[in-house]
TIDO-541099 format. One line per 2 residues: number of its first residue (from 1); for each residue x, y negated, z negated of N, C-alpha, C. Coordinates in steps of 0.2 Angstrom, whole numbers, plus 5000, padded with zeros to 4 digits. Layout:
BEGIN
NUM	X/Y/Z/X/Y/Z/X/Y/Z | ...
! end
This chain:
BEGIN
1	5004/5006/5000/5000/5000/5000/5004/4994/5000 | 5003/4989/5005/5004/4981/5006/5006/4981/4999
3	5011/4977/4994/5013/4970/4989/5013/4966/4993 | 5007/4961/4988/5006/4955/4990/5009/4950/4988
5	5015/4945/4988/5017/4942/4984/5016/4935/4982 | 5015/4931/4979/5010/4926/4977/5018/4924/4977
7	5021/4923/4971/5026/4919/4968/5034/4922/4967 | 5037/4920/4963/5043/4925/4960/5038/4928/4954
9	5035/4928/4951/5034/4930/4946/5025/4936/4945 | 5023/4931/4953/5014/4936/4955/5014/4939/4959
11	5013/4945/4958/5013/4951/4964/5005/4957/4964 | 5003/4957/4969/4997/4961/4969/5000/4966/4973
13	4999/4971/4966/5003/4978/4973/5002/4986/4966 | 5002/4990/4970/5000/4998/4968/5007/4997/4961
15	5013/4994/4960/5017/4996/4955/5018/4988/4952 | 5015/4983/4952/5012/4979/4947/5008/4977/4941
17	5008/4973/4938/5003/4974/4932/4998/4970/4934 | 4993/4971/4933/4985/4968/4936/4987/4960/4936
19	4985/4957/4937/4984/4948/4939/4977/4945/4936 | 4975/4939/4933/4969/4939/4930/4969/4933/4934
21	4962/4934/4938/4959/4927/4941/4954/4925/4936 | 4955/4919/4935/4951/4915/4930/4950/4909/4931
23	4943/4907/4929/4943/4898/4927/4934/4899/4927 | 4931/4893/4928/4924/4892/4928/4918/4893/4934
25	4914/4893/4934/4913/4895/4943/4913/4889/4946 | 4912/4882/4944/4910/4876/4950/4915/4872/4942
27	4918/4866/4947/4922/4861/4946/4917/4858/4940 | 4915/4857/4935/4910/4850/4931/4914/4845/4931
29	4919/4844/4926/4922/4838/4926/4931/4841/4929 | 4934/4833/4929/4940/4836/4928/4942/4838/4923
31	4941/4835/4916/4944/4837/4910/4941/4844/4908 | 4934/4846/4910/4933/4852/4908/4938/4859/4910
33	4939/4856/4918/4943/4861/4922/4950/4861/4919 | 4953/4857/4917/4961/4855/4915/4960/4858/4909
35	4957/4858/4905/4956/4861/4898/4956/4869/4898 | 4952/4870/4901/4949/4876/4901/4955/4880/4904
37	4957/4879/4912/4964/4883/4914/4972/4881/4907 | 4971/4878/4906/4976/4876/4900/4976/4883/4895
39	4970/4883/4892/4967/4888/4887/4967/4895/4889 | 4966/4899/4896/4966/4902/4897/4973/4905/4899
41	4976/4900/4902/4984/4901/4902/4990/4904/4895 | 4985/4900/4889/4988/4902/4882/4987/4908/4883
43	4982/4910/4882/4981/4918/4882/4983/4926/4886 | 4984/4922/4893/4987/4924/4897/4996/4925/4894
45	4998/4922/4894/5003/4920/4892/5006/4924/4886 | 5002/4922/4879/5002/4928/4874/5002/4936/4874
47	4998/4937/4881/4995/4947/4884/5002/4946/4888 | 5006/4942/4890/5009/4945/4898/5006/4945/4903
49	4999/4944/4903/4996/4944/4911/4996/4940/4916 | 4997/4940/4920/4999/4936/4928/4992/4932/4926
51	4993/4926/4926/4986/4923/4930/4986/4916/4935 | 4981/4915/4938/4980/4914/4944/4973/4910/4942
53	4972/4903/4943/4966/4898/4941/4959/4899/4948 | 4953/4899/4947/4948/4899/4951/4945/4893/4947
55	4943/4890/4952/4935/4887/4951/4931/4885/4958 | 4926/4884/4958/4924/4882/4966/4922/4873/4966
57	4926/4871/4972/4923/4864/4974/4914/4863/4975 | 4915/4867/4978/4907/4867/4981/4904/4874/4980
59	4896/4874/4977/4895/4882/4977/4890/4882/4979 | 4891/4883/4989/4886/4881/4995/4880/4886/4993
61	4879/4890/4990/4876/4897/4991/4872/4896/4985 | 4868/4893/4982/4862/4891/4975/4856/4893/4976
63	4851/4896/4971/4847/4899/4971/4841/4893/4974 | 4843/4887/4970/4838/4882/4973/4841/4877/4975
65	4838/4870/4980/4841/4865/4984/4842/4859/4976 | 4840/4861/4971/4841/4856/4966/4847/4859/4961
67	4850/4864/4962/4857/4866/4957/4861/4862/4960 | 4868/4862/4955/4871/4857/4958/4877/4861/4957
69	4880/4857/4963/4885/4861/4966/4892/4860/4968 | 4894/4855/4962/4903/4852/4963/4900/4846/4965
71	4909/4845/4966/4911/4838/4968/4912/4837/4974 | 4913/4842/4977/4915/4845/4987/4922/4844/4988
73	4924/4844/4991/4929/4847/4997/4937/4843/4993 | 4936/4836/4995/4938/4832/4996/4940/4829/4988
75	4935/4827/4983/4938/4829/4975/4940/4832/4971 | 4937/4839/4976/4940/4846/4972/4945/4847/4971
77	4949/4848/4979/4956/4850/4978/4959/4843/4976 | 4959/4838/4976/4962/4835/4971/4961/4836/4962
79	4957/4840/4961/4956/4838/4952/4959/4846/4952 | 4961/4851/4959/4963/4857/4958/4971/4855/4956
81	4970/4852/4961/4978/4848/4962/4983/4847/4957 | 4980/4845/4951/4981/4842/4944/4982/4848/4940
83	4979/4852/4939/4976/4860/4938/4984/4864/4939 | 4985/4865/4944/4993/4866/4945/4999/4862/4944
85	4997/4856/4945/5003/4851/4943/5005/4850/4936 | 5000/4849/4934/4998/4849/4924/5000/4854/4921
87	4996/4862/4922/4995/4867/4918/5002/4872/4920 | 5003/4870/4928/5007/4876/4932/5005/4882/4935
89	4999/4883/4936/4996/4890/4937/4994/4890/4945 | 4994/4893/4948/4994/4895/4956/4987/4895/4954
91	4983/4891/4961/4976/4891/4964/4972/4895/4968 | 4966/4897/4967/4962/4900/4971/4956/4897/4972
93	4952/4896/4978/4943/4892/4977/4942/4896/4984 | 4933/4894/4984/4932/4897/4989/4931/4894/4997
95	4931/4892/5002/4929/4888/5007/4922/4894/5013 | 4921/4887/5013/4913/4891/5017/4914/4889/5023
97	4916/4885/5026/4916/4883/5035/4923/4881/5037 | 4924/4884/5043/4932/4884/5046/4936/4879/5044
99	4933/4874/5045/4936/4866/5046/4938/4865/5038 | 4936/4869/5033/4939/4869/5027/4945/4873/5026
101	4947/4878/5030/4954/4881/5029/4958/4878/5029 | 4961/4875/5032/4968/4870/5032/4966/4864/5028
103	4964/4861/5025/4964/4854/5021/4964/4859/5013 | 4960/4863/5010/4961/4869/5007/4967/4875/5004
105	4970/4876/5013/4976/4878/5013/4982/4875/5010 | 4983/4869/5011/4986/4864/5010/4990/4864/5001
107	4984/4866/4995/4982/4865/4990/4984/4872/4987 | 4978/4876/4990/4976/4883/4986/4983/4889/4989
109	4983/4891/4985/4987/4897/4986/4986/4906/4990 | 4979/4904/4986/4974/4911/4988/4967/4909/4992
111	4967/4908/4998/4957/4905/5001/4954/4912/5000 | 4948/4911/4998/4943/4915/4994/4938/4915/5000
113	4938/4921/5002/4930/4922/5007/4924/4923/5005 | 4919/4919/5003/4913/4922/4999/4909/4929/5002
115	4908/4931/4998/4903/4939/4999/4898/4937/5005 | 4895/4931/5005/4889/4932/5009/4891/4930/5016
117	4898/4927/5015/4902/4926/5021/4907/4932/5025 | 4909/4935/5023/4913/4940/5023/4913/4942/5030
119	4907/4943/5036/4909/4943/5041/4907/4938/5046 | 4909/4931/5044/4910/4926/5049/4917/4925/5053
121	4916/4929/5058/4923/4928/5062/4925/4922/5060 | 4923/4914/5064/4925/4909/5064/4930/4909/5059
123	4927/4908/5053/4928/4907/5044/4936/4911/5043 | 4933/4920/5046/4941/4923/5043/4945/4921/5049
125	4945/4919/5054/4951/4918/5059/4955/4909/5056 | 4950/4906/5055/4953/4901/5053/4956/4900/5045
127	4955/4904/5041/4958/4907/5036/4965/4908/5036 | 4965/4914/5042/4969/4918/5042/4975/4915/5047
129	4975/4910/5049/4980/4903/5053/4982/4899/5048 | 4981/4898/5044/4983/4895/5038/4992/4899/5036
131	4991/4905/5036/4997/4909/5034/4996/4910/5025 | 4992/4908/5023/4990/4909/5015/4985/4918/5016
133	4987/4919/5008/4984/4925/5006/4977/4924/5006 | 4972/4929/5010/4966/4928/5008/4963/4933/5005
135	4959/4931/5001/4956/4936/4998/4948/4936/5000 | 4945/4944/5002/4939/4943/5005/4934/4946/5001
137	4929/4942/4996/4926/4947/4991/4919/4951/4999 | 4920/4957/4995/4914/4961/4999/4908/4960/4998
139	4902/4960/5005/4896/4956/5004/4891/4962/4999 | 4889/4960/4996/4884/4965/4995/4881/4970/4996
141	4881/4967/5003/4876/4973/5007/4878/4976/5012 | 4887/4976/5009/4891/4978/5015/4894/4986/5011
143	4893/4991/5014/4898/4996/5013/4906/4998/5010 | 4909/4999/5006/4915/4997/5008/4920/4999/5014
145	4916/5004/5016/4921/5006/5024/4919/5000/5029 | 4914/4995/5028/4913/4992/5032/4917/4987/5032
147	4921/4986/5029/4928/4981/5024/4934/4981/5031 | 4935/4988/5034/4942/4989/5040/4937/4983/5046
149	4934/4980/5047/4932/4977/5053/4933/4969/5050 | 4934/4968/5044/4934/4963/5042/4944/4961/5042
151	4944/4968/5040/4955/4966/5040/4956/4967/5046 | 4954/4969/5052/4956/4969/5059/4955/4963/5060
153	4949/4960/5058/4949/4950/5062/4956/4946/5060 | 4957/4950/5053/4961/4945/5049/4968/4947/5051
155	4970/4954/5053/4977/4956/5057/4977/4952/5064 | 4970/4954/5067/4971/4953/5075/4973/4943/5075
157	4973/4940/5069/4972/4933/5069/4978/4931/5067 | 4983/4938/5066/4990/4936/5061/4991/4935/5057
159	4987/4937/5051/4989/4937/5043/4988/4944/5041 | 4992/4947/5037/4992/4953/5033/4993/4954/5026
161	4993/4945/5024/4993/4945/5018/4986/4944/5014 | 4983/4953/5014/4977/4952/5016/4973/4956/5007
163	4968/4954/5004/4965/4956/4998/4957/4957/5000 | 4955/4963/4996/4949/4964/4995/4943/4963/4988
165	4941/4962/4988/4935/4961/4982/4928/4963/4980 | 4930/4969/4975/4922/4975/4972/4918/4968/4969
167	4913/4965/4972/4908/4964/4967/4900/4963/4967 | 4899/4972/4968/4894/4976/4967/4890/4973/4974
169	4885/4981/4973/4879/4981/4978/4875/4979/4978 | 4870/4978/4980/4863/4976/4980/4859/4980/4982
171	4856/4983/4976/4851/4987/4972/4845/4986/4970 | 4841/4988/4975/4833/4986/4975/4832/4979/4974
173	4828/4975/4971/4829/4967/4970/4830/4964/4963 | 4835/4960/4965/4836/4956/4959/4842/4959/4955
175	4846/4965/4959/4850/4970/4956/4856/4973/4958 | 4860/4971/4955/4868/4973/4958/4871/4980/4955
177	4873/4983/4956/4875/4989/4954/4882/4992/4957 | 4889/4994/4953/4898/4997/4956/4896/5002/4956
179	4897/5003/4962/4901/5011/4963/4908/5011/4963 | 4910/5014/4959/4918/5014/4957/4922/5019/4964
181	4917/5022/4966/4922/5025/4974/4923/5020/4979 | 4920/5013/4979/4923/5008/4983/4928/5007/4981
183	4931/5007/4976/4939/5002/4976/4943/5008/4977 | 4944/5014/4978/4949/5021/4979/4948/5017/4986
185	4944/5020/4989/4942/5017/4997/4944/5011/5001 | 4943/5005/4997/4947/4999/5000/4951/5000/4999
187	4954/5001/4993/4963/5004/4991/4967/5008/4998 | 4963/5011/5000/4967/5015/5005/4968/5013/5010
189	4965/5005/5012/4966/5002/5018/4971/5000/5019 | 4975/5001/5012/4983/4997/5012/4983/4992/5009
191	4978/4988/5008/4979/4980/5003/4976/4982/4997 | 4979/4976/4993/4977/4975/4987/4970/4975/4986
193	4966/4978/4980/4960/4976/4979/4960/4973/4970 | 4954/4971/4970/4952/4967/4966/4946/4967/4964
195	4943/4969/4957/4937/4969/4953/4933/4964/4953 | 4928/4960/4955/4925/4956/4951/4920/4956/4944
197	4923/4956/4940/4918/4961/4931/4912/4955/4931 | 4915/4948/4934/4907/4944/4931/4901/4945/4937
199	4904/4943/4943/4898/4944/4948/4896/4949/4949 | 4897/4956/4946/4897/4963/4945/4889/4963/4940
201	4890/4959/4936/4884/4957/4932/4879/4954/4934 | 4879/4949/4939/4875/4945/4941/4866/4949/4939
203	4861/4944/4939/4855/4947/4943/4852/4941/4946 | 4856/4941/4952/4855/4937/4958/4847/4934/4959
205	4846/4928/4957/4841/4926/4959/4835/4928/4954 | 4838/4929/4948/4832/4933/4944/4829/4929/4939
207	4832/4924/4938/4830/4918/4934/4823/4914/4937 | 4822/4915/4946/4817/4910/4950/4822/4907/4952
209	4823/4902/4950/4828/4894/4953/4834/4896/4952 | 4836/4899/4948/4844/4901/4946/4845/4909/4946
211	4851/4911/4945/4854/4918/4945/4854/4921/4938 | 4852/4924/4936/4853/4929/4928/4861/4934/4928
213	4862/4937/4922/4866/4941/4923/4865/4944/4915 | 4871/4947/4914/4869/4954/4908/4878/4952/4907
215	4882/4945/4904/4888/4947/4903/4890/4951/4899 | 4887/4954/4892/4887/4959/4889/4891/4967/4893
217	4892/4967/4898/4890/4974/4901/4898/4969/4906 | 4900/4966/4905/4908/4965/4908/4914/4967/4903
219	4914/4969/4900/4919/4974/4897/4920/4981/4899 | 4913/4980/4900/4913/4992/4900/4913/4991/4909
221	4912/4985/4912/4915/4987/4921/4922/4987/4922 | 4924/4982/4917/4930/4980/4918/4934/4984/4918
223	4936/4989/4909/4939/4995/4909/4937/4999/4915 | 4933/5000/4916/4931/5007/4922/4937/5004/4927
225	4934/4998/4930/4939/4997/4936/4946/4997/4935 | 4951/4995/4929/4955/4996/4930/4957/5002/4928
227	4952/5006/4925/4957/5015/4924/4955/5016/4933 | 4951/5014/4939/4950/5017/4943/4956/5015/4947
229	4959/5010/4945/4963/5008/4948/4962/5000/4954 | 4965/4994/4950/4964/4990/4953/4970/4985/4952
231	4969/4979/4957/4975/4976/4956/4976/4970/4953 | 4969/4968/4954/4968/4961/4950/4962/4960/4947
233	4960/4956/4943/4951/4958/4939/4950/4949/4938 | 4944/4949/4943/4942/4941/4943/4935/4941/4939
235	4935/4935/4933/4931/4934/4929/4931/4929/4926 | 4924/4926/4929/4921/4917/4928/4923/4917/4920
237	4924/4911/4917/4926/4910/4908/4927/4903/4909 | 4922/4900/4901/4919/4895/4902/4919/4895/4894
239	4919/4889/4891/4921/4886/4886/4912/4887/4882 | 4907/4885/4886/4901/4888/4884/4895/4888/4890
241	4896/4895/4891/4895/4899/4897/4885/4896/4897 | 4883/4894/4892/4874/4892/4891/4872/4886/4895
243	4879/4884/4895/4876/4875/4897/4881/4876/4903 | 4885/4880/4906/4887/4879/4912/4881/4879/4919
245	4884/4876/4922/4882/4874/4929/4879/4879/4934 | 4883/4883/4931/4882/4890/4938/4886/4895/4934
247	4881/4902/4936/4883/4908/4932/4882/4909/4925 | 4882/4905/4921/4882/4905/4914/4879/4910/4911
249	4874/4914/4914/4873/4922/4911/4877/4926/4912 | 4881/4924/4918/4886/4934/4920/4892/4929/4916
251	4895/4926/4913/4902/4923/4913/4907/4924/4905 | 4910/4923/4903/4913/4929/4899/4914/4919/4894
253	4913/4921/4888/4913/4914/4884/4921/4913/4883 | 4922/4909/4882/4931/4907/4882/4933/4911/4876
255	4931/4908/4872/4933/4913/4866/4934/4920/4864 | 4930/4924/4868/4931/4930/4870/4936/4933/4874
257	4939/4929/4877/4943/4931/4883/4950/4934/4880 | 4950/4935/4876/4957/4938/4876/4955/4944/4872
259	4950/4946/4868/4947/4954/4866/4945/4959/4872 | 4946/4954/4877/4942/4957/4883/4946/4959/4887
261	4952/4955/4886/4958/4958/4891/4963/4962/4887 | 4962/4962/4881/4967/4965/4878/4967/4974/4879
263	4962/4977/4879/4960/4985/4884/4962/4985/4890 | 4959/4979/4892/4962/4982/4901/4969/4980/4902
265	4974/4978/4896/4981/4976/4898/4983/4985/4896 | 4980/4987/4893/4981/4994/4890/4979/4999/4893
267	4975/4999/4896/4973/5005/4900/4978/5003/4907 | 4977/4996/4910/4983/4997/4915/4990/5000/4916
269	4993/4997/4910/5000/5003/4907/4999/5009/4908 | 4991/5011/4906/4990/5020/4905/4992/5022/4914
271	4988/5019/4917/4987/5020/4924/4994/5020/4930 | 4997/5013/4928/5003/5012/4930/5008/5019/4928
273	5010/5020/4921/5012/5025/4920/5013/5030/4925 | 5005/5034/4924/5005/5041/4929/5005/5040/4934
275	5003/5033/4938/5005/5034/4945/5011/5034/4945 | 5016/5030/4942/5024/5032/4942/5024/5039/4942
277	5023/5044/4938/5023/5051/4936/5022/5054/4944 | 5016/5051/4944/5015/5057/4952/5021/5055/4959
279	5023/5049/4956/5026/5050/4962/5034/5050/4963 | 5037/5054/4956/5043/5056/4954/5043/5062/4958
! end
């Protein structure tokens, strides 16, 4: 399997230790984002785990025309900007239309391809002309074999610096459900894969106007994916996930955040171990 190399020090790859994508889901202020990557960075920092900052500029894709949705394009990667410059942490967001690759590229380190986008050629080819790592979280109502048509646009376009993202199906209405045989599966395509534990939880659109979720039930996905074997575990974390913006049910409370990685830094070891083992 491809190692992905972010930095000297972040690498997404089969003989790695997982990487923790983190931050809130949408931009609120700037001091909230600047805080919050700060905090999670301590923690990170204290486990050993590689981390890597998310938030989104814009979160084109809301339940209702009245949620709100960022600050957009243009002051986002600026307040991300600060984000890295300030705290030091490598960036990821997600961009929704071509024309946002390159001004996004510019900034972020990882361009994030949202699920419901996953197979807009336009979106991955202009992505993928950037020469940044992309990361492509998979649609919901996509198969994971149906993931190799999605890394051929992104080969045939010239990047191989290529990542996939579990974050669950869509199961009757208003319901997400992991099969854990998806991430063996994309694993085998040769790129790095990657859990999502919060959007895992979601229940999409079950609120009416907004999204629901079960954050409760983010620990026991989380363990599962990384004894199943994963490379990185992305999960929304929020200083008080109640009053946040977007996702505030599926999102893991800040102060929780380090009981909750503290197993999966632990079973990772367990996992890394044996595959070392089998391949003596």
């Amino acid at each position: 399997m491809k190692t992905i190399r972010l930095n000297e020090t972040i690498r997404f790859g089969e003989n790695e230790p997982f990487v923790l994508i983190a931050g809130p889901c949408v931009i609120e202020s700037e001091d909230l984002v600047l805080k919050t990557a700060d905090a999670i960075k301590k923690v990170t920092d204290h486990l050993g785990i590689p981390f890597v900052f998310k938030a989104s500029y814009d979160k084109a894709n809301r339940s209702s025309i009245y949620s709100r949705r960022g600050p957009g394009l243009e002051k986002g990667l600026e307040i991300l900007s600060k984000v890295k410059e300030k705290i030091g942490v490598p960036l990821t967001s997600d961009i929704h239309e071509a024309n946002q690759a390159s001004p996004a590229g510019d900034v972020l380190d990882i361009l994030q391809i949202p699920a419901f986008l996953c197979r807009q050629t336009d979106l991955l080819v202009a992505a993928a002309q950037t020469g940044k790592i992309i990361n492509v979280k998979k649609g919901q109502f996509l198969a994971p074999w149906d993931m190799k048509n999605v890394i051929t646009k992104l080969e045939e376009a010239g990047n191989t610096n290529i990542m996939l993202t579990e974050r669950g199906a869509s199961f009757g209405y208003n319901n997400l459900v992991v099969d854990m045989r998806s991430l063996p599966t994309m694993r085998s395509y040769g790129y790095p894969v990657i859990f999502d534990a919060t959007h895992s939880v979601q229940i999409p659109g079950g609120n009416g106007t907004s999204t629901g979720g079960k954050r409760e039930f983010v620990p026991y996905l989380s363990r599962a994916a990384v004894a199943a074997g994963v490379d990185a575990v992305f999960m929304e974390v929020h200083p008080d996930p109640d009053q946040a913006w977007s996702d505030g049910p599926n999102m893991v409370k800040l102060e929780n955040l380090e009981e909750t990685l503290k197993p999966l830094r632990e079973i990772d070891a367990i996992v890394r171990n044996l595959n070392a083992v089998e391949h003596v």
